[in-house]
N, C-alpha and C positions, 0 to 999 in steps of 0.2 A: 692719454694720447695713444699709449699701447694697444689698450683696449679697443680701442675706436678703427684702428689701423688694424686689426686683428679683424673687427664686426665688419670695416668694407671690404676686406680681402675673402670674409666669406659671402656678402654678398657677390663680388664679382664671379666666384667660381658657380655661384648658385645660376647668376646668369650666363654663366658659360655654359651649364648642364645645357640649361632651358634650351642656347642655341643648340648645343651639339644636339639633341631630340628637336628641333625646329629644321632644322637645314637638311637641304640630301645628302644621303650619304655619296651620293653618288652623280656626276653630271654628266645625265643619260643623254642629253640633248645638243649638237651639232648643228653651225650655220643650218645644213638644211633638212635640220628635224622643224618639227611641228612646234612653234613655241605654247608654253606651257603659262598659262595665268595661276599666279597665287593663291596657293589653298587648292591645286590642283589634285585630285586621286594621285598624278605620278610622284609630285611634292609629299604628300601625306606617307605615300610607300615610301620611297626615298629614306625618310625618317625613319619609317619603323622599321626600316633597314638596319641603319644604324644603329638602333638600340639592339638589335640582334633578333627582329620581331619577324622574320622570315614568313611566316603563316599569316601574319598579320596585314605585311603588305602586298600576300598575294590575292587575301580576300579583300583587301583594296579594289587590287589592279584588274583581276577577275572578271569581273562584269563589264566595268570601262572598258576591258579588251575587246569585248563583245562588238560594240558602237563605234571603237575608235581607235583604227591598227596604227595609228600616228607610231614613226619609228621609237620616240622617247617611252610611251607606254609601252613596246613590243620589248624593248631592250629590260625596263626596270622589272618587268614582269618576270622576263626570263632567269636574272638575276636570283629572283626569291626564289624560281621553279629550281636552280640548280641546288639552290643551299636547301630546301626541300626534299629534294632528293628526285623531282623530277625532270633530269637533266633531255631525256629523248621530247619533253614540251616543250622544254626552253629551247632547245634547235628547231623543234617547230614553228614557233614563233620569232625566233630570230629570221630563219627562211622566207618568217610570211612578210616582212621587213621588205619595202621597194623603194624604187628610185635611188638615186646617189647613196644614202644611207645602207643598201644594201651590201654595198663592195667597202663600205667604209675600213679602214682598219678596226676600229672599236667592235663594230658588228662582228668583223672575221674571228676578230679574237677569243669576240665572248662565244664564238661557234667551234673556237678550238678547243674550250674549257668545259662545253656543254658534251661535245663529241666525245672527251677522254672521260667526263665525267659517268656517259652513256655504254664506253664500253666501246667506244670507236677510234681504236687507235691510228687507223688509217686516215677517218675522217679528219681527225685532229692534227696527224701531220701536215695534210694539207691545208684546213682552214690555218694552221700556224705560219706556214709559206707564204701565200696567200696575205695574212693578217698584217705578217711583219714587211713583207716589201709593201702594201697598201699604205705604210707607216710612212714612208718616203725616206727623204736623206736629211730633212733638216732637223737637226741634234736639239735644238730646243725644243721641239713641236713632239719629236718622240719621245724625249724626258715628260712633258706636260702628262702623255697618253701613260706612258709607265708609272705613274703619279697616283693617276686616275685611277688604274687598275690596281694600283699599291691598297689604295685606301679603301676600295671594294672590299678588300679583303682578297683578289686571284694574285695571289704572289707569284702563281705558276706564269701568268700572263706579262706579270710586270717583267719580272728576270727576262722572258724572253728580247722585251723592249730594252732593257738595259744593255744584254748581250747584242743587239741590233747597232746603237752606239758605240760599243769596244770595236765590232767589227768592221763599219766601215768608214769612220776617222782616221787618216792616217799624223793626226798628232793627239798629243795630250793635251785637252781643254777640262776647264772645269767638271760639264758634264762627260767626261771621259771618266775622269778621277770617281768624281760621285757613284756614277754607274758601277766602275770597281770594288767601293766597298759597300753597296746594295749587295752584289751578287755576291761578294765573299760571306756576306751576312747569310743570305738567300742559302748556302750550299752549307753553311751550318747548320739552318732549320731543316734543313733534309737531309740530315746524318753524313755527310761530305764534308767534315771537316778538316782533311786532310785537300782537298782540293781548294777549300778556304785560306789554308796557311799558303798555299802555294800559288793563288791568285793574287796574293798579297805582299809575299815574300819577290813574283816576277816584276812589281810593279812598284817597289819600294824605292826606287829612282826615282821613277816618276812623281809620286808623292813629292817626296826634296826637293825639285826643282822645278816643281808644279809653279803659275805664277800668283796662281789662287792657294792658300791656305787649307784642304780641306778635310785634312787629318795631318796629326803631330808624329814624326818618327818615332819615335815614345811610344804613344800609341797604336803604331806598327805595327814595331816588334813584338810590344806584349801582346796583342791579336796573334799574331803568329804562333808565339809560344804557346798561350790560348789554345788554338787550335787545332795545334801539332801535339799537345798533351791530352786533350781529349781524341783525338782519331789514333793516341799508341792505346790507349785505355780502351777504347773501342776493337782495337784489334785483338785486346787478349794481352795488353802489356801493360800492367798498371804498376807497377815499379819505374819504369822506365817513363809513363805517362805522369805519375807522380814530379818524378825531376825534372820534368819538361816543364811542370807545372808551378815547381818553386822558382825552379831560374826565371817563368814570365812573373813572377808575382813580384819579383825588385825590382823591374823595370821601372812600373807605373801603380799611381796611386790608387787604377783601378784594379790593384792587383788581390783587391778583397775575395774577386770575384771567382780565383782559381784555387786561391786557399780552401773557399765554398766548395770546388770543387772535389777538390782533393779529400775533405772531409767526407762529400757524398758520395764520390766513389769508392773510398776506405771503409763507409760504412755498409756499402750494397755488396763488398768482397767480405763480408763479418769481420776484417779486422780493426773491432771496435776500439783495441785500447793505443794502437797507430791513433784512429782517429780523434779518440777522448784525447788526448795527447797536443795534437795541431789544435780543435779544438780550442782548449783551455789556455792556449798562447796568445792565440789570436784574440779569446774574449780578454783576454789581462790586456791587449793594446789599446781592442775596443774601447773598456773600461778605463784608464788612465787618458785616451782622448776625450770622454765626456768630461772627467774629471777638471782636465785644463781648460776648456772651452763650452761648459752646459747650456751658451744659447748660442751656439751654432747648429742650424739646421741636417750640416750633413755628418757631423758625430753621431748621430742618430739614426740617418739615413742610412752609412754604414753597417749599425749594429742592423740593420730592417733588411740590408740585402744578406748582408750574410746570414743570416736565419732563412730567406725567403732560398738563395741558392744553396744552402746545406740541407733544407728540410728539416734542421733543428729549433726546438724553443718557438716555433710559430708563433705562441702566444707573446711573448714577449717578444718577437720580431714585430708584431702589428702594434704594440706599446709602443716602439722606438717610431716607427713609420708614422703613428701618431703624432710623437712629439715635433719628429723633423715637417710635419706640415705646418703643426701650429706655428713653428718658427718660422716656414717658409712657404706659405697657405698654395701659393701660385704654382708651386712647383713642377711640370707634368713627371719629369722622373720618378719622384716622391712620389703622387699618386699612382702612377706604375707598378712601384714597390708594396704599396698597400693594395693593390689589386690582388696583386702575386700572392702575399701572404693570406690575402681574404679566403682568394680560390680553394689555398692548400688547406685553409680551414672547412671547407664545405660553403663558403657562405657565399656564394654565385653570383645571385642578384644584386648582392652587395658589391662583390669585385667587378661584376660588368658597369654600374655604374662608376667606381673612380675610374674604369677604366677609359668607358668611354669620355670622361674629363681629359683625362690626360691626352689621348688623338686630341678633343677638341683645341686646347692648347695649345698641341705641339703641330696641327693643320693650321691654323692661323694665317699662316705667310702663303705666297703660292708653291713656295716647294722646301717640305719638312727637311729636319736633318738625314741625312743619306744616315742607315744604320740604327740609329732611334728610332723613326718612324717602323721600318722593317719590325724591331720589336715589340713595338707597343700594338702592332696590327696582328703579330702570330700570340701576344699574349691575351687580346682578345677572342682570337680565335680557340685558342684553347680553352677560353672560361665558355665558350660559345658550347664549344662538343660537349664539357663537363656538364653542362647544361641541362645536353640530350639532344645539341642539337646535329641534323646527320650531315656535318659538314664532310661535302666529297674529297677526297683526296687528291681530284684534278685542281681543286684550289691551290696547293700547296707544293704538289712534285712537279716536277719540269712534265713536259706537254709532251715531249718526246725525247728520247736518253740521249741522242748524239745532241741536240740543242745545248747540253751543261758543260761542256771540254773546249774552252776559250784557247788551245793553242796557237793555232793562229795568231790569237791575239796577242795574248803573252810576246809572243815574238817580235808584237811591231811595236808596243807599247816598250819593251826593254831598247828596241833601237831605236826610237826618238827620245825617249828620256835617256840614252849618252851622247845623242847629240844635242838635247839640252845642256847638258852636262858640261859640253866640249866649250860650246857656248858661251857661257858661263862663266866658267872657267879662262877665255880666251878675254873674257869681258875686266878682269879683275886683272 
């Protein structure tokens, strides 16, 4: 029965593959685009999107452009021209884009990504203006569009949607919360990890007396710690970065993840025998957890991230990452993890495909986990550029520098979540 249970769990992921290369990566198409029949040129790009086939869906869409400037071809085309490297086509053709579809927010946006991509920093102030009020005010309709743009791959675009809901909610709802730890994530992938701890740290009320669940206080703080220990280490303080780093690491059980740390920064300052040292403690836990439990899947998992975040023992990181799938075939985290360790190996082709398993996965529902998602999309991206491929940097950094400094926000979010508080409190 094991066995059996083990052969359909690899069939389901095989037919997970097949969608995630069947499906668009991307849904270029709005009420009043041009619909699109099955097996379409934009359908075929769409996909080879996804697999990270950039040249591929642009000699798709290429020709089809030619006959048929329908907005959903102008938009998927543009897409590939950015990650291409030909971001002044892709504003071309988003331009050549008419009727409603023109002023859409999607359009504006992907003109703001195309613009900074091109070297137009003015132009992309404005398409961003522009892009984000076109978004309107309703909080689910902007999450769907920041969603959107999450799983493109323009993280740059997404954050901005996300920062668009902080800013004009005057309470904490669900997609409030969510949106906060997108962008704390977000300001981590672009070396602002001190802005991370401290978007996090102002909104930790909030969190607690959220009436949705959508991160653990636990999980908070150790983020924070996280955070605040990688941005001293960043500054030039890695003693001080280190103890920042052990105090997050007893919080929470995903405290594997700053020991990793601390390893790999001990190791990049030569001081190898600090390192060898945490190191060899960490694997004696490791090793006495397999011991107690050897068909638990995330004993193994464990042993796969710490190797994957320390940049130690790779080989035998991808062994553990192994075992934790066969125990947990379904898993996207798990595939994640053997992505990572793939990459670090040289082996590309290999890590873009479990990677692309695990989005597939973990896109399933209409809206992934806040935070997850964010990683599994920058760690494809990364296997993307190891690749060779010339992913633009307007994907990734904010679209324009005063867009990233939520104060404002910070401020209203701390005074509604105490008068949730109060609330609450008065309620009991």
């Amino acid at each position: 029965m094991k066995i059996r249970a083990i052969v359909l769990a690899a069939l389901l992921i095989a037919a997970i593959s097949v969608q995630s290369i069947s499906a668009p990566a991307i849904d270029s198409t709005s009420a009043a685009a041009t619909p699109q029949s099955a097996g379409s040129p934009v359908d075929k790009a769409a996909a080879l999107e996804l697999k990270g086939d950039y040249a591929g869906a642009y000699k798709t869409l290429a020709a089809a452009a030619e006959s048929n400037k329908d907005a959903a071809t102008l938009k998927v085309l543009a897409v590939s021209e950015i990650w291409m490297g030909k971001a002044s086509d892709a504003a071309a053709h988003l331009k050549a884009i008419t009727g409603p579809e023109a002023s859409s927010a999607e359009t504006l946006l992907w003109l703001a990504v195309a613009s900074s991509a091109a070297g137009d920093a003015a132009g992309a102030k404005d398409f961003l203006r522009k892009g984000t009020a076109a978004a309107g005010d309703t909080e689910t309709a902007i999450y769907d569009l920041a969603e959107k743009f999450l799983r493109a791959g323009a993280l740059s675009a997404s954050a901005a949607l996300y920062q668009r809901i902080l800013d004009i909610y005057p309470r904490d709802s669900m997609f409030d919360l969510y949106s906060c730890r997108h962008l704390a994530v977000y300001n981590h992938f672009i070396g602002r990890d001190g802005e991370a701890a401290r978007l996090l740290e102002r909104t930790r009320k909030a969190f607690e007396y959220a009436d949705t669940e959508v991160v653990t206080l636990q999980e908070v703080d150790y983020l924070v710690g996280y955070f605040r220990g990688l941005a001293a280490i960043s500054d030039g303080k890695l003693d001080e970065g280190v103890n920042i780093l052990r105090d997050a690491q007893v919080i929470s059980p995903k405290g594997i993840v700053a020991e990793a740390a601390i390893v790999k920064s001990l190791d990049a300052a030569r001081r190898t025998a600090d390192a060898d040292g945490i190191y060899a403690l960490v694997m004696k836990r490791l090793d006495e957890a397999v011991a107690r439990d050897p068909e638990k899947g995330s004993v193994y998992h464990e042993r796969a991230t710490f190797a994957a975040e320390s940049g130690r023992n790779l080989d035998a990181g991808l062994d553990a990452a192994e075992w934790s799938l066969h125990l947990e075939p379904l898993n996207a985290e798990y595939m994640d993890t053997r992505a990572a360790l793939l990459a670090a190996l040289g082996r590309f082709d290999e890590a873009l495909l479990w990677e692309n398993r695990a989005v597939a996965m973990s896109t399933a529902a209409r809206w992934a986990e806040s935070g997850r998602i964010d990683s599994l999309i920058r760690q494809r991206i990364s296997i993307l550029k190891s690749k060779g491929v010339p992913v633009p940097d307007a994907l990734l950094k904010a679209l324009t520098p005063e867009a990233s400094e939520p104060k404002a926000t910070a401020a209203k979010v701390e005074s509604t979540a105490a008068v949730k508080a109060e609330s609450t409190a008065a309620a009991r």
